[in-house]
C-alpha positions in Angstrom: 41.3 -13.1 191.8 42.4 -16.6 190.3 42.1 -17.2 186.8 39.3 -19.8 187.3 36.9 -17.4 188.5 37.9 -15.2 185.9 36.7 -16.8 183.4 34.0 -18.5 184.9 32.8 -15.0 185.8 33.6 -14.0 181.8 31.4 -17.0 180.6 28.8 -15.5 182.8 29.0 -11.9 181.0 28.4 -13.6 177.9 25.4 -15.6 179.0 24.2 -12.6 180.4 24.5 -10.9 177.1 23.1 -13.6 175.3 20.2 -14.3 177.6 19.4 -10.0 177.5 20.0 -10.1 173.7 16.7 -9.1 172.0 16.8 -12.1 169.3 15.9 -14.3 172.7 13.7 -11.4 174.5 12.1 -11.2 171.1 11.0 -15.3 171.6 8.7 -14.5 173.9 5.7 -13.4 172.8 3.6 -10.2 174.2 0.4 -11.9 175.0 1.6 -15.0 176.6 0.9 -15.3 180.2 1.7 -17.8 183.1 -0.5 -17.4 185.8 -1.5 -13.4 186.0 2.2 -12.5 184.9 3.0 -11.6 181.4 5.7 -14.5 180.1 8.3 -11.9 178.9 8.6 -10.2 182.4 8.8 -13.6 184.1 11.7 -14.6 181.9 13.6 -11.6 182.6 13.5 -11.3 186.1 14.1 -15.2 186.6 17.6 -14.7 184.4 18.2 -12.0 186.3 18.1 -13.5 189.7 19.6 -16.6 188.3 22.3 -14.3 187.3 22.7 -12.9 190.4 22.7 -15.8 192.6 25.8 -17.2 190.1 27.3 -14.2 190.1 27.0 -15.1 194.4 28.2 -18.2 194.1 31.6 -17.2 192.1 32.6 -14.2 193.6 31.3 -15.8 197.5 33.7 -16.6 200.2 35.6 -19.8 199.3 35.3 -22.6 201.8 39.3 -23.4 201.6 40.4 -19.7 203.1 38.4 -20.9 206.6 40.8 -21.4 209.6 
């Protein structure tokens, strides 16, 4: 694993812990809704997935290492 993706993948760790910290959690409030879904639920699992999906991108096959 090359250094770059090491620490891209480290600055995602810490925006996961940030983003998961309960300060920012906290934010939203209980009440809140968008649509039928509570705000607080809709926050999480978009971060999540967005999480994911980066955590996809840097870890993916690189285009470079095709014959």
């Amino acid at each position: 694993m090359g250094k770059d993706r090491l620490y891209k993948l480290s600055g995602l760790f810490i925006l996961a812990l940030f983003l998961f910290n309960f300060p920012i959690v906290g934010l939203l409030g209980k009440g809140q809704l968008a649509g039928d879904i509570p705000l607080s639920y809709l926050f999480l699992f978009l971060a999540w997935g967005i999480l994911i999906f980066l955590t996809m991108r840097i870890v993916g096959p690189d285009d470079s290492t095709k014959p």
